[in-house]
C-alpha beads as a LAMMPS data file, in Angstrom:
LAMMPS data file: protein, C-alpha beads

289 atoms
288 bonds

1 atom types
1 bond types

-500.0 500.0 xlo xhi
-500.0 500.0 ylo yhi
-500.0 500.0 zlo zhi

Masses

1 110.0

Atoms # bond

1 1 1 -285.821 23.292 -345.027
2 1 1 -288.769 25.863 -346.562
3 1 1 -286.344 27.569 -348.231
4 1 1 -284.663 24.902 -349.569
5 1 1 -287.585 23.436 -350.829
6 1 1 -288.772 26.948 -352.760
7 1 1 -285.538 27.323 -354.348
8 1 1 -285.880 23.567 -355.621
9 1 1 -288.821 24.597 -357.821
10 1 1 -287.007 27.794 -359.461
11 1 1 -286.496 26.717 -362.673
12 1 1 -282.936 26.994 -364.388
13 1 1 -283.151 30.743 -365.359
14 1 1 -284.153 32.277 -361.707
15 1 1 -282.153 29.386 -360.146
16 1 1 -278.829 30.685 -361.798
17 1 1 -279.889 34.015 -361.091
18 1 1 -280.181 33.512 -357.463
19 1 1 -276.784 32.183 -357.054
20 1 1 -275.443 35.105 -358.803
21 1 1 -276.770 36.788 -355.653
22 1 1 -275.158 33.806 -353.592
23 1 1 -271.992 34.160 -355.015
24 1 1 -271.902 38.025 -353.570
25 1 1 -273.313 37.396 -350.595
26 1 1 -270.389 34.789 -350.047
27 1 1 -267.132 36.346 -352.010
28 1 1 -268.230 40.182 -350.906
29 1 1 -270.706 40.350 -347.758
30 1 1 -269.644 36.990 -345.649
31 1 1 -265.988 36.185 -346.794
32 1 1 -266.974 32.908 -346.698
33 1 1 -263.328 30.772 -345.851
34 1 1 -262.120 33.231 -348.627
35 1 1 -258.596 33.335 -346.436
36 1 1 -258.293 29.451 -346.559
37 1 1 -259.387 29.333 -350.832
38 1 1 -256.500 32.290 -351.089
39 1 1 -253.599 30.335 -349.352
40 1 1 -254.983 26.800 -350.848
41 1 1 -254.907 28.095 -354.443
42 1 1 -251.320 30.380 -353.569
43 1 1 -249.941 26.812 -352.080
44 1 1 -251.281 24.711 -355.221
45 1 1 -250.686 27.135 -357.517
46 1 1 -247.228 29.214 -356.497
47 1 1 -246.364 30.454 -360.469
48 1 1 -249.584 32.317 -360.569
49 1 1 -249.622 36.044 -359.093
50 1 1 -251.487 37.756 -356.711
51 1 1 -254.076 38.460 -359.279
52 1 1 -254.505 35.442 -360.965
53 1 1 -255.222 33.784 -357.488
54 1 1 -257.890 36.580 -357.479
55 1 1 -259.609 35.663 -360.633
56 1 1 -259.413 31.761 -359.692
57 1 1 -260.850 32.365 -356.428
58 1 1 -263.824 34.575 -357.849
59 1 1 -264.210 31.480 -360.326
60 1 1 -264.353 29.127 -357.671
61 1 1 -267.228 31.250 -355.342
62 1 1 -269.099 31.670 -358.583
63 1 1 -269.298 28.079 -359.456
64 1 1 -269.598 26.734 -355.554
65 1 1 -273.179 29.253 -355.748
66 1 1 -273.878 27.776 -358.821
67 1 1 -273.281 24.224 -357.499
68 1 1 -275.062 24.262 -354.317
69 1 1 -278.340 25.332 -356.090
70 1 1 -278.021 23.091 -358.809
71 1 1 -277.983 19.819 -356.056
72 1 1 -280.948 21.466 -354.112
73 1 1 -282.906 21.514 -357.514
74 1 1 -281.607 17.562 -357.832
75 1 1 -284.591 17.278 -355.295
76 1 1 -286.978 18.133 -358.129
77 1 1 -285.296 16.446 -361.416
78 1 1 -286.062 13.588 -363.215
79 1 1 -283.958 10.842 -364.121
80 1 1 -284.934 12.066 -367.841
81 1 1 -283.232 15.376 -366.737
82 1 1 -280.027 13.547 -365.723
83 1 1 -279.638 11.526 -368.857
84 1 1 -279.727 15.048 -370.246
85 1 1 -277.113 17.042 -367.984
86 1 1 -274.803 14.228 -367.071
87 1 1 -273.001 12.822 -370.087
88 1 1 -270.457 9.557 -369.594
89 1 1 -267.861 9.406 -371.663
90 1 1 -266.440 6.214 -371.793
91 1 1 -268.908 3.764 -369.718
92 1 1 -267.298 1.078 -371.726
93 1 1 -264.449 0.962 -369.161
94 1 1 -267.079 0.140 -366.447
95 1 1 -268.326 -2.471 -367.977
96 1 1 -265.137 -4.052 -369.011
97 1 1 -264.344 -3.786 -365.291
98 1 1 -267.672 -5.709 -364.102
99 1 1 -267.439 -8.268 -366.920
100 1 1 -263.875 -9.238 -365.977
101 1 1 -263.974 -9.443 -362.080
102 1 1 -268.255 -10.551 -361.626
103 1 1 -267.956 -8.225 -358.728
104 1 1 -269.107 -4.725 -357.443
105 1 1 -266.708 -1.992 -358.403
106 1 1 -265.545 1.012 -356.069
107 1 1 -265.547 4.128 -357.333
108 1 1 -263.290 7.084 -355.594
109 1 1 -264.002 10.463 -357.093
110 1 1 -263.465 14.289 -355.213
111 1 1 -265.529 17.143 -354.798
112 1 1 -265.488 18.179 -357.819
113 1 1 -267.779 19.474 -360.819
114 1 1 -270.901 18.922 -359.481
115 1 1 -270.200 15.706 -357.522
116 1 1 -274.471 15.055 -356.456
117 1 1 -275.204 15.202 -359.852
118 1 1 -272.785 13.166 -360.869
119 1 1 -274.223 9.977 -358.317
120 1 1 -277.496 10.773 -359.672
121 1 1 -275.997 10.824 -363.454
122 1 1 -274.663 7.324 -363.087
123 1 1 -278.275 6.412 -361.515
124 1 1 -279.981 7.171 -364.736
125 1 1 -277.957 5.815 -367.631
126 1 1 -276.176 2.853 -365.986
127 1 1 -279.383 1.259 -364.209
128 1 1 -276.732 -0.432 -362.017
129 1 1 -277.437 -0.543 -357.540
130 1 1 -275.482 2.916 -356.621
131 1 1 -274.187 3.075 -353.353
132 1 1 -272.545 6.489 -352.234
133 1 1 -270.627 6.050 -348.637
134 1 1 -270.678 9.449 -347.031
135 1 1 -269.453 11.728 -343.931
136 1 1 -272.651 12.906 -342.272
137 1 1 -272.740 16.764 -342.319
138 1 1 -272.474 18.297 -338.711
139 1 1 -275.668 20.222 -339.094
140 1 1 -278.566 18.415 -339.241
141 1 1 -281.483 19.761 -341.162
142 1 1 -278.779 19.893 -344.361
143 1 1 -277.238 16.299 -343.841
144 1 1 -281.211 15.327 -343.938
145 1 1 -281.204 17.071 -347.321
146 1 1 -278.483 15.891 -348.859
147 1 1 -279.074 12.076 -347.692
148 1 1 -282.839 12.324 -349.031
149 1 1 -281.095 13.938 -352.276
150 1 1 -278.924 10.874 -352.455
151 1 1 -281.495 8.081 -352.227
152 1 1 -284.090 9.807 -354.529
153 1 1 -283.577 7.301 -357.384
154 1 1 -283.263 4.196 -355.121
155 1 1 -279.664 4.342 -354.201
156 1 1 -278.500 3.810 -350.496
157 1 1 -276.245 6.312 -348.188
158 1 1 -274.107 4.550 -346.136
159 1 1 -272.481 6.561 -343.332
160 1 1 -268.672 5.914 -343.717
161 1 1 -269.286 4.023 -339.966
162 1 1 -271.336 1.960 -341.372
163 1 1 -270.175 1.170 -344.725
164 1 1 -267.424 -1.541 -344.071
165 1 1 -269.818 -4.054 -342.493
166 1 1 -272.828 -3.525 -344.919
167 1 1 -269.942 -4.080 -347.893
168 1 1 -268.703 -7.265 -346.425
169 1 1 -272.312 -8.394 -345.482
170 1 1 -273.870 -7.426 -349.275
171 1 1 -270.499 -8.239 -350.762
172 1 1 -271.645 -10.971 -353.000
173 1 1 -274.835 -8.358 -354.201
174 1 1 -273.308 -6.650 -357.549
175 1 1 -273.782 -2.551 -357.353
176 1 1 -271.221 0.707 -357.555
177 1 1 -269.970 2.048 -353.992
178 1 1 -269.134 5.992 -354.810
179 1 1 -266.774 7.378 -352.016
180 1 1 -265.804 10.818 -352.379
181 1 1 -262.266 10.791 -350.705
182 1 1 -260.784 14.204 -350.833
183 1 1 -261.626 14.929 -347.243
184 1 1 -258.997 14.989 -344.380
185 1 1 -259.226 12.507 -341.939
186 1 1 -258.989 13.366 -338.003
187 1 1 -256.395 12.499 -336.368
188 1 1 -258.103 9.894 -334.224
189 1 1 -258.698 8.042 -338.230
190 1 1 -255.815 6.590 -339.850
191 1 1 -254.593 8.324 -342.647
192 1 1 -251.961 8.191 -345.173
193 1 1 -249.490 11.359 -345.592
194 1 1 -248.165 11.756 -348.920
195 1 1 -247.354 15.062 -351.060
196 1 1 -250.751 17.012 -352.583
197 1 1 -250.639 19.707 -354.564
198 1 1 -247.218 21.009 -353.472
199 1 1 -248.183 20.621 -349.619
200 1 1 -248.116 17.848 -347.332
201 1 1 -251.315 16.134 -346.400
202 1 1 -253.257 12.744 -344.923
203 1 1 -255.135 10.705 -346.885
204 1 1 -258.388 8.374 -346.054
205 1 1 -257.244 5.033 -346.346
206 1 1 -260.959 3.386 -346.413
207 1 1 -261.190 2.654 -350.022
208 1 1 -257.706 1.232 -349.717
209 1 1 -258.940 -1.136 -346.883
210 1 1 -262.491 -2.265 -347.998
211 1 1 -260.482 -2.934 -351.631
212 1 1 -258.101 -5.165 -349.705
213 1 1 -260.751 -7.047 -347.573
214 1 1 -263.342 -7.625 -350.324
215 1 1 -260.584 -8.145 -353.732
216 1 1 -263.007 -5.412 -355.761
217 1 1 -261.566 -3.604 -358.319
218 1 1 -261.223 0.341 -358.236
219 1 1 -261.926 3.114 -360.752
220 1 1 -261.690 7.156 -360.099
221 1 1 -264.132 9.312 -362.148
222 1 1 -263.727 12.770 -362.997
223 1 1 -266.562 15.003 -363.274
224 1 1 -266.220 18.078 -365.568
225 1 1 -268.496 20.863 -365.866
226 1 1 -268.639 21.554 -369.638
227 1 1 -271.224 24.223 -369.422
228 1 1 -273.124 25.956 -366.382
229 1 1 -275.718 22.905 -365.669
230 1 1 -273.950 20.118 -367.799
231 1 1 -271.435 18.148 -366.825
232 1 1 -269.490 14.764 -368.279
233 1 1 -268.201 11.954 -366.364
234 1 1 -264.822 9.909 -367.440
235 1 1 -263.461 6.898 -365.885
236 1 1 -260.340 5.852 -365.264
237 1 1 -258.312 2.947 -364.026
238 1 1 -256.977 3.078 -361.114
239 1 1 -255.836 -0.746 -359.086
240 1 1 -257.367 -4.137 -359.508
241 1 1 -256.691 -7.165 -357.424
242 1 1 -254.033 -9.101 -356.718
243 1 1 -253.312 -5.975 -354.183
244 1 1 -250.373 -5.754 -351.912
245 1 1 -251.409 -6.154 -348.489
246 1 1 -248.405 -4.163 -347.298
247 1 1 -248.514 -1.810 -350.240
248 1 1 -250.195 1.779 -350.628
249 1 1 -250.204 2.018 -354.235
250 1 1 -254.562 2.304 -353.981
251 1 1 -253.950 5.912 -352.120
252 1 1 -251.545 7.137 -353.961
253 1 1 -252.916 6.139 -357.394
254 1 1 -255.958 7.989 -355.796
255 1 1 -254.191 11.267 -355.049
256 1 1 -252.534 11.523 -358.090
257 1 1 -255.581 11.729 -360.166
258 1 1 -257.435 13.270 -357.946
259 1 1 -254.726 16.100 -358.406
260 1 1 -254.513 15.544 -362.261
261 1 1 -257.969 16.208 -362.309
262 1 1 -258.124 19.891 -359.907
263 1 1 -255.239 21.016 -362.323
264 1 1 -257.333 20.282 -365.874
265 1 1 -260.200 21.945 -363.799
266 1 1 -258.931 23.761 -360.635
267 1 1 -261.769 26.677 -360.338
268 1 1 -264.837 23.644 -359.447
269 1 1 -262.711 21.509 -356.763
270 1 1 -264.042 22.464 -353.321
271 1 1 -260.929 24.891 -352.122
272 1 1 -263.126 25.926 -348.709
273 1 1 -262.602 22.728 -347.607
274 1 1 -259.394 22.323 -344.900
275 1 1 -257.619 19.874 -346.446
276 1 1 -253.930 20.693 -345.302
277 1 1 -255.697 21.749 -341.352
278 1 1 -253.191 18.756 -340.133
279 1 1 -249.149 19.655 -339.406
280 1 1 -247.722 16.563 -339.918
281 1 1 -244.588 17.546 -337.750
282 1 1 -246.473 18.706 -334.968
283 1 1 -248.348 15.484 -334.577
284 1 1 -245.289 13.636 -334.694
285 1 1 -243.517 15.906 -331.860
286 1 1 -246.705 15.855 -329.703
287 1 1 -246.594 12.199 -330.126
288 1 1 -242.704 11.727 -329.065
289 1 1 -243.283 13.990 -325.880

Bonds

1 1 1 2
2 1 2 3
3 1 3 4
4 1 4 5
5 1 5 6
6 1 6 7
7 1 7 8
8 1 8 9
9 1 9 10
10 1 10 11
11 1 11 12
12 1 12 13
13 1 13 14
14 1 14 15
15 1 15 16
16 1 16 17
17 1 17 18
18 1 18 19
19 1 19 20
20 1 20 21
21 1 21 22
22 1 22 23
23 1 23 24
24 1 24 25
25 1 25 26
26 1 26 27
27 1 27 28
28 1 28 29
29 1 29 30
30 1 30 31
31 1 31 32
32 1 32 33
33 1 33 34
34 1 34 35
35 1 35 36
36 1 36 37
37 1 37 38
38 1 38 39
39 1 39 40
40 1 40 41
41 1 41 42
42 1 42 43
43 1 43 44
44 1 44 45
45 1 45 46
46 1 46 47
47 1 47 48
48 1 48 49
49 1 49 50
50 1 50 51
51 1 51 52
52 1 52 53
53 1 53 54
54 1 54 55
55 1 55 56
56 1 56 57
57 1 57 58
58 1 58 59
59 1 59 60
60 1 60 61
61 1 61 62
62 1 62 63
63 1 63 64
64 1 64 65
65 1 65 66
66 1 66 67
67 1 67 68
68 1 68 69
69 1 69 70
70 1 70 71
71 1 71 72
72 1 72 73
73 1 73 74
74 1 74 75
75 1 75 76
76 1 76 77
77 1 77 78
78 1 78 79
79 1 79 80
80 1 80 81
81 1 81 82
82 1 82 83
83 1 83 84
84 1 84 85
85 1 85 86
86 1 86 87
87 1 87 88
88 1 88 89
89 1 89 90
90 1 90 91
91 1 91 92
92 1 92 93
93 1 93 94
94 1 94 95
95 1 95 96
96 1 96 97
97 1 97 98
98 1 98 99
99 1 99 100
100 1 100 101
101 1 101 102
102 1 102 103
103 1 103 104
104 1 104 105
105 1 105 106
106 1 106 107
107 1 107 108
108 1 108 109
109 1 109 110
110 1 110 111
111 1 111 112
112 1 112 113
113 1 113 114
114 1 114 115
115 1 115 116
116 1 116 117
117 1 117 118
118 1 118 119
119 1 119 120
120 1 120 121
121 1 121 122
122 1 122 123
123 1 123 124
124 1 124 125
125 1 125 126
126 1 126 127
127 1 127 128
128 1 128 129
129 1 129 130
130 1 130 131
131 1 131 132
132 1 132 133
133 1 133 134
134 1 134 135
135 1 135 136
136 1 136 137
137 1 137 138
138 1 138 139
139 1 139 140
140 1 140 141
141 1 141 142
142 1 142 143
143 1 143 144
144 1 144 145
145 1 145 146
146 1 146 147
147 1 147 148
148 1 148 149
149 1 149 150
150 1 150 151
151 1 151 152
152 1 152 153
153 1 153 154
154 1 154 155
155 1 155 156
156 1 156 157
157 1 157 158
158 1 158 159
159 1 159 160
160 1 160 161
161 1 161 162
162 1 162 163
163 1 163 164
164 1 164 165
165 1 165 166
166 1 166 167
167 1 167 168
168 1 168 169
169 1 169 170
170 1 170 171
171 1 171 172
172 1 172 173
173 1 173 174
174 1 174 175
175 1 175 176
176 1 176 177
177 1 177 178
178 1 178 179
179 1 179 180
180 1 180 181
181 1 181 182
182 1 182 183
183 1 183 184
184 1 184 185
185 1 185 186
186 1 186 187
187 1 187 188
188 1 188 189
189 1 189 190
190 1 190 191
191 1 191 192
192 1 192 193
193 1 193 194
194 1 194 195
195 1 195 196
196 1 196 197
197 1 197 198
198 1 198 199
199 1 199 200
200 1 200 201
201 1 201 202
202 1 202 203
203 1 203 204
204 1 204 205
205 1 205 206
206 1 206 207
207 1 207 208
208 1 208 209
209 1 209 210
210 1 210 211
211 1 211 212
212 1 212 213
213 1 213 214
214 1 214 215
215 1 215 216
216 1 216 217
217 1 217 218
218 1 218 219
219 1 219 220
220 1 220 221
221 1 221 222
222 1 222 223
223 1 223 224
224 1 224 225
225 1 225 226
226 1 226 227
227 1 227 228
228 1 228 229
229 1 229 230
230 1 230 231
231 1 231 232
232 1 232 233
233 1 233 234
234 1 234 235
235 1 235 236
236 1 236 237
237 1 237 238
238 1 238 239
239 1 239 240
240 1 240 241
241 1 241 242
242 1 242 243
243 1 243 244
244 1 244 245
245 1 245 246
246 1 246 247
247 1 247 248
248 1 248 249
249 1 249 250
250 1 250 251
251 1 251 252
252 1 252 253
253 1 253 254
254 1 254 255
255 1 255 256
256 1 256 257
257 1 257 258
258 1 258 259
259 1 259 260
260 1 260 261
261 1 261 262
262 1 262 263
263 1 263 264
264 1 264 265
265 1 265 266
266 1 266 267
267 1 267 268
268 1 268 269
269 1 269 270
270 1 270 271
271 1 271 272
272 1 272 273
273 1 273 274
274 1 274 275
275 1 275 276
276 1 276 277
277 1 277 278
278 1 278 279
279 1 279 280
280 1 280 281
281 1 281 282
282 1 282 283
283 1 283 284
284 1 284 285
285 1 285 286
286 1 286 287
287 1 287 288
288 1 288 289
């Protein structure tokens, strides 16, 4: 936690220059997953040769450094500093969304750009309740960081256990609930499977559900990184209610913008993570035996 906390006060110039040194230690000294970012871009991305996967994947370490010292600085930025970095480009649609249903609004995004920033971002210019529902982190002292990075401007982490009955019980409270829904589900979690970037692979269906039990509308926003420490936010339209109560279309609107967005932008999407670690078929046999 020391260290974390001396690398927050670096300002921009050292900071950047430090995860140049990050990005070596993880590419060149530690690997870091670099077998799992190879076949993940190869799979996503089978026109591109052996060397292009090389380039993307030096991209990618390069702006994961960058990334991961950029939100441990978030612990010692303003909201005046957000407003600056963090541009939205069409907040109009949010609006037209909150106007029209007098409700809270989900919002499913990936991890992509710089996707702490982005919560924070929002925070600043929309002075609207922010909510992020979130996976606690396995180790300890960094899910501490990252929650107290998350509710620095008043916003408040739910814990994805936790999030369905604090919706339902808040539900008539208007304010933003940001899930991030690009991780795999375990197997004991139900999941949709559905095609993702050429590879099968299952899909959270939480934002699905609470959509379905509560009647809010959903938008997915894209973050892109249009130079190193500025990013822009876009919004777009993804299900309203009436939903389908038998009907998947919230998912699978989900996963194909989620995908739409990796391709305009595929070097900052978070490749280490194991997306495609489930076999679909295998699950299935184990399950008929």
């Amino acid at each position: 936690m020391i260290f974390y906390r001396a690398l927050s006060w670096l300002p921009f110039p050292l900071l950047y220059a430090a995860s140049w040194l990050g990005y070596l230690l993880l590419y060149y000294v530690a690997a870091y997953r670099k077998d799992v970012v190879r076949k993940n871009l190869g799979m996503a991305f089978p026109d591109k040769s052996e060397r292009e996967i090389t380039v993307l994947a030096k991209k990618f370490y390069k702006q994961l450094a960058e990334t991961a010292f950029e939100i441990v600085k978030a612990r010692r930025m303003s909201k005046a500093d957000f407003r600056k970095r963090v541009k939205l480009v069409n907040p109009e649609l949010l609006e037209e969304y909150s106007n029209q249903y007098k409700d809270s609004v989900i919002i499913t995004t990936i991890h992509q750009g710089n996707w702490e920033w982005m919560l924070h971002g929002a925070t600043s210019i929309l002075n609207i309740p922010i909510d992020p529902v979130y996976k606690p982190l396995h180790d300890k002292v960094t899910d501490k960081l990252i929650f107290d990075i998350r509710s620095q401007f008043g916003s408040r982490p739910l814990s994805m256990a936790k999030s369905v009955k604090d919706i339902l019980r808040r539900r008539k409270e208007f304010r933003l609930f940001i899930m991030v829904a690009d991780q795999s589900p375990t197997r004991s979690e139900r999941g949709l499977w559905t095609t993702f970037l050429n590879r099968e692979a299952a899909f959270y269906l939480g934002a699905e559900t609470i959509a379905k039990m509560t009647k809010f509308p959903v938008l997915f926003v894209q973050c892109r990184r249009v130079k190193r420490g500025y990013y822009e936010m876009e919004f777009h339209e993804m299900a309203k209610p009436p939903y389908e109560k038998s009907s998947h279309d919230i998912t699978h609107r989900f996963v194909s913008l989620a995908e739409m967005a990796i391709r305009a932008e595929p070097e900052s999407w978070l490749w280490t993570n194991r997306r495609w670690k489930r076999d679909r078929q295998a699950e299935e046999a184990t399950k008929a035996d």
